[in-house]
C-alpha positions in Angstrom: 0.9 303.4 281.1 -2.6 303.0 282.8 -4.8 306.4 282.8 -8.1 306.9 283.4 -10.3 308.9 281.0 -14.0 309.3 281.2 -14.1 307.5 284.3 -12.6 304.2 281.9 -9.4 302.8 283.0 -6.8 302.6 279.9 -3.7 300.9 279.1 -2.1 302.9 276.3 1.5 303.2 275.4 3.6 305.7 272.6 3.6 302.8 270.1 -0.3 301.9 270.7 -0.9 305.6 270.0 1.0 306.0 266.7 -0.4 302.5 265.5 -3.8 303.8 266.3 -3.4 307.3 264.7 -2.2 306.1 261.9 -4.0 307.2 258.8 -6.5 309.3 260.5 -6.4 312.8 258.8 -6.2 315.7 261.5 -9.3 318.1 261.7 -8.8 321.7 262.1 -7.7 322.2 265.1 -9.0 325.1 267.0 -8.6 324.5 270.9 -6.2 322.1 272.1 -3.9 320.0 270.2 -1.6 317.1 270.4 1.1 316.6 268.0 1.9 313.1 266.9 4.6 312.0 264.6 4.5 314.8 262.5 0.7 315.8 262.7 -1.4 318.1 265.1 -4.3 316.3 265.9 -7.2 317.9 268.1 -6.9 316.6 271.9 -10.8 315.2 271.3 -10.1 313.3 268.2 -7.2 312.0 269.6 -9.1 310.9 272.6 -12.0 309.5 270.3 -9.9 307.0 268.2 -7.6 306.0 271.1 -10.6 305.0 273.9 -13.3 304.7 270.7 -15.6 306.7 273.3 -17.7 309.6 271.8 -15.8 313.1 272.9 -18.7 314.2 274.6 -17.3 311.6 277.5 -14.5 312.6 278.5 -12.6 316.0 278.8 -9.5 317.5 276.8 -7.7 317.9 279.9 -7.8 314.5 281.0 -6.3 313.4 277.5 -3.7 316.1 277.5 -2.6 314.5 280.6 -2.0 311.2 279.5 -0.9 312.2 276.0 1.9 314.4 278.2 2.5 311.6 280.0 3.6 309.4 277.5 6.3 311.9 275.9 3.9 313.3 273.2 4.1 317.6 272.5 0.7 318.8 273.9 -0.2 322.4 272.7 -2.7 325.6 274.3 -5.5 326.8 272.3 -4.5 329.0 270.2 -4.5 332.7 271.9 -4.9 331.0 275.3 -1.2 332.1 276.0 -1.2 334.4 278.8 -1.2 338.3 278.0 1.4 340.4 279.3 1.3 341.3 283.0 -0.4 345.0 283.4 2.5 347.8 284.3 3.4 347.8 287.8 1.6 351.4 289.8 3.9 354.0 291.0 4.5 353.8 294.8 2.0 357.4 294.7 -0.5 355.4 292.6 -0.2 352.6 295.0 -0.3 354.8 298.4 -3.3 356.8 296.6 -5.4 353.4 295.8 -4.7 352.1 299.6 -6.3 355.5 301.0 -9.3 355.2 298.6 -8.3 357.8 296.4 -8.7 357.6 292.9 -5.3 356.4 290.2 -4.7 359.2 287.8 -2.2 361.5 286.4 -2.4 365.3 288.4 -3.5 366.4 284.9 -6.4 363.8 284.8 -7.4 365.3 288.5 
């Protein structure tokens, strides 16, 4: 598959990316990750041994891309899942806040 990371244009395939991770030790990973046989590598260090371009080159994103691309389980930073939607305003709340009035309880008024 041909991808383009830091502005480089790249040939990789699954195999090419096992074969090169092979024996590389995973650092901690502590923003994005990428698992790869049965390691989770950091989407930098990935990216560095793959295109052997220093990680200051090229962005996470554009090697999760390519990484998802070729069939490989691409992970969030951990806690970057979203957070719960806030609770939904009464219609009064709602009515209240459109008139410029201010949200509260009739206790809190």
């Amino acid at each position: 598959m041909r991808c383009v990371i830091a502005r480089y244009p790249f040939d990789l395939t699954k195999s090419g990316v096992l074969d090169s991770m092979k024996g590389v030790t995973p650092e901690p990973v502590i923003g994005e990750s990428v698992t790869i046989g049965r390691r989770r590598y950091p989407v930098k260090q990935v990216g560095e041994v793959v295109t052997r371009q220093d990680r200051r080159d090229f962005s996470g994103g554009e090697v999760t891309r390519a990484m998802a691309r070729l069939g490989f389980t691409c992970h969030p930073a951990p806690g970057a899942e979203p957070a719960s939607p806030a609770p939904a305003a009464t219609p009064v709340e709602a009515a209240s806040a459109l008139l410029g009035g201010t949200v509260g309880t009739p206790q809190e008024l």
